[in-house]
C-alpha positions in Angstrom: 13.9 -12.5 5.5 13.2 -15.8 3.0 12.8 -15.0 -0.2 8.7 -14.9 -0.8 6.8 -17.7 -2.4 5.3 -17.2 -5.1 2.1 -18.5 -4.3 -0.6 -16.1 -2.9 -4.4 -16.0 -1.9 -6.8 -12.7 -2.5 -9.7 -13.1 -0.3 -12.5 -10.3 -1.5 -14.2 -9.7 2.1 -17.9 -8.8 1.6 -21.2 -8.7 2.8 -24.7 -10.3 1.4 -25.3 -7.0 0.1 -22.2 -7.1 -2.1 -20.1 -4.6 -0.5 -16.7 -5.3 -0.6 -14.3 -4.0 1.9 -10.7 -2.6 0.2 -7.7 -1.8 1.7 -5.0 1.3 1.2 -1.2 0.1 1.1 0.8 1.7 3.5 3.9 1.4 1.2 1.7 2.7 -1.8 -0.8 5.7 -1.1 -3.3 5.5 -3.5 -3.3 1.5 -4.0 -6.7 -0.1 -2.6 -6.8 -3.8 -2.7 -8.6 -6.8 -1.0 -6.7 -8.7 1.4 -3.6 -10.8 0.0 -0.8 -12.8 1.1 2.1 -14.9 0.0 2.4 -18.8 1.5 4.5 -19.3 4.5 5.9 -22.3 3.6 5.1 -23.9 0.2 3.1 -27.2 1.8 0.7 -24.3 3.6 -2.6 -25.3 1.8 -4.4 -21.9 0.5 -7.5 -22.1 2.7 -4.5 -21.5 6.0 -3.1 -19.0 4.1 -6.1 -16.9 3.3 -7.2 -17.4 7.2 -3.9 -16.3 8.5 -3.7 -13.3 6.0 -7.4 -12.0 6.7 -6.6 -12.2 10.3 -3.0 -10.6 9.9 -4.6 -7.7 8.1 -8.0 -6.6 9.2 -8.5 -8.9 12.8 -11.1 -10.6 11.3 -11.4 -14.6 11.5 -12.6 -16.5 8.9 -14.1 -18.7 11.7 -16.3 -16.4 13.7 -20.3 -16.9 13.6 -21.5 -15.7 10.3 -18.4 -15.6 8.6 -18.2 -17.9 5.6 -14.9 -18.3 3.6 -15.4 -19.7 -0.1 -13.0 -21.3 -2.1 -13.7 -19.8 -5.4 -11.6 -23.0 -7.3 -10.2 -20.0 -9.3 -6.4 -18.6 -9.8 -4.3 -15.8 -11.6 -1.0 -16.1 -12.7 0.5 -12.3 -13.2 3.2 -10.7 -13.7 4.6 -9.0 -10.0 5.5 -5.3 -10.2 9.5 -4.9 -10.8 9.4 -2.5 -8.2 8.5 -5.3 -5.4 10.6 -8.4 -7.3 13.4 -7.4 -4.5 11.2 -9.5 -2.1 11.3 -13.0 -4.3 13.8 -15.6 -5.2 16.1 -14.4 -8.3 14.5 -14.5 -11.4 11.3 -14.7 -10.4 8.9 -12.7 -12.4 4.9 -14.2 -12.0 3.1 -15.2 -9.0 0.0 -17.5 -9.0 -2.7 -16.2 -6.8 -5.7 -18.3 -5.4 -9.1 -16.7 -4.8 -11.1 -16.4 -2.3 -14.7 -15.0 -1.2 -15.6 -14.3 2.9 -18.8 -12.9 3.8 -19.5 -10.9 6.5 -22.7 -10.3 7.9 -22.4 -6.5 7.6 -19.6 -3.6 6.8 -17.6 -3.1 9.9 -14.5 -1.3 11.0 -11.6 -3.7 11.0 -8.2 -3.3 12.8 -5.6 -2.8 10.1 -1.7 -3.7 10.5 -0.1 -0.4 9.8 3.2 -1.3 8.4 1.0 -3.4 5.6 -2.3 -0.5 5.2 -3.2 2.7 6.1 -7.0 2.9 5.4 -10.2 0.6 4.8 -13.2 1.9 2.9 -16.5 -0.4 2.0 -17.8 0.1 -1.3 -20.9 -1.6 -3.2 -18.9 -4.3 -5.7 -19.1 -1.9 -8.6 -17.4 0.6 -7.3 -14.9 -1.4 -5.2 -13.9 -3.3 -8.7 -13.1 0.4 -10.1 -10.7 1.8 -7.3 -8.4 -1.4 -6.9 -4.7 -0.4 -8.5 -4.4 -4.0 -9.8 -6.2 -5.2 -12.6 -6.9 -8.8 -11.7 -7.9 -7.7 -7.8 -10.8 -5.5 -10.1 -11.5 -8.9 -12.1 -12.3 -10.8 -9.5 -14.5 -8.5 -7.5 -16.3 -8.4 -10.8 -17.2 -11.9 -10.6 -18.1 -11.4 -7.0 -22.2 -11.0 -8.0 -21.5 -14.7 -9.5 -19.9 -16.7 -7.1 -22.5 -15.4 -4.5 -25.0 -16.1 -6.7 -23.0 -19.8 -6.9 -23.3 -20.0 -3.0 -27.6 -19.2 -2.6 
């Protein structure tokens, strides 16, 4: 496989009522995030990758009636995890990440990609912001009750 690109999207799925819907890795027990994803190529604008990862990784399509995906105009540049580095070019050590908001119109069950998760749990903002492993995933949740504010 290519070398990753060190351009991502994390899309925090939620509903009007502010939960958020987190995801367990499958290569990480224990590590609940929101949905993310690397570029395909690097001219793959962010709004294509955050539609092809969301759909990759719970079936859901950013498309569908009711469904609204939000550009939150934000990004995070952090430091990856030496234990995943393997998957990027040599020497590279920080990955910028774009944000993204969908709503849903309610908490459903969504059809996970088990090499990439192994469970899905919905949890009011709060407490979804608390269980993520990675500190900027927990940021931006926490600004979730803001940018939906933004959007009404």
């Amino acid at each position: 496989m290519p070398p990753k690109i060190p351009q991502s999207v994390l899309v925090v799925i939620h509903t009007p009522a502010l939960e958020v819907l987190l995801i367990e890795r499958a290569d990480a027990p224990g590590f609940w995030q929101s949905v993310t994803g690397s570029k395909d190529s690097l001219d793959e604008a962010f709004e294509l990758t955050a539609a092809r990862e969301v759909a990759e990784e719970t079936g859901l399509d950013v498309r569908a009636p009711g469904h609204t995906l939000t550009d939150w105009a934000l990004e995070n540049v952090y430091e990856i995890y030496p234990h995943w580095r393997h998957r990027y070019a040599e020497g590279v050590t920080h990955n910028t990440e774009h944000l993204f908001g969908l709503c849903i119109p309610r908490a459903v069950p969504v059809l996970l990609s088990p090499r990439e998760h192994r469970d899905q749990v919905w949890l009011p903002w709060a407490q979804a912001a608390e269980r993520c492993f990675s500190p900027s995933n927990a940021e931006a949740i926490s600004w979730l009750p803001r940018m939906a504010a933004r959007l009404n």
